[in-house]
N, C-alpha and C positions, 0 to 999 in steps of 0.2 A: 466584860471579861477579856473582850480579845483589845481591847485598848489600855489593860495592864501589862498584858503581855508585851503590846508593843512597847509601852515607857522602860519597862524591865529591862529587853535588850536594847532599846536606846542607851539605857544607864550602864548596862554592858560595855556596850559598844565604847562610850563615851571613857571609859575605864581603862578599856583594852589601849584605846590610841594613846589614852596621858602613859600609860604604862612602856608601849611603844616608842615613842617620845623619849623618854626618858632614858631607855638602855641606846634609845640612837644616840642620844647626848656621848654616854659611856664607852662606844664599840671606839677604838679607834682603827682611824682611815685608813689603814693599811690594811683592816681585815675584810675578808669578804661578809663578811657578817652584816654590816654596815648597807650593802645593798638588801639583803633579806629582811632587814629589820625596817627598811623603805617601802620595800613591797609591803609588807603585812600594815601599815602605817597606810599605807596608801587604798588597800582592802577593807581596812576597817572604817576608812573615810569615807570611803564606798556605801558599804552597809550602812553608815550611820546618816547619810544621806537618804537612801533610800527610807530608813525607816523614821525620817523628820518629814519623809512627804506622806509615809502611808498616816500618820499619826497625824497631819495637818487635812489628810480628807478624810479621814472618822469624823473631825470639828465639823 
């Protein structure tokens, strides 16, 4: 059970950044947006790191 969970928010995760990504594509560079839209890209690369190690030692 608890390695559903983990694939879930991996799949999460993996969602949030392409989604991230994308409106980074869109902000233009003069907004500050552009920096917060890095940050949370960058947090969510985070977590999804994290949770590719926890899901590699359940294997």
């Amino acid at each position: 059970m608890e390695e559903l969970r983990v694939e879930v928010l991996r799949r999460l995760a993996e969602r949030a950044l392409k989604d991230l990504e994308e409106a980074y594509k869109r902000v233009p560079d003069i907004d500050n947006g552009k920096t917060y839209l890095w940050r949370g890209k960058e947090r969510v690369r985070l977590m999804l790191n994290i949770l590719k190690e926890v899901q590699e030692d359940a294997i």
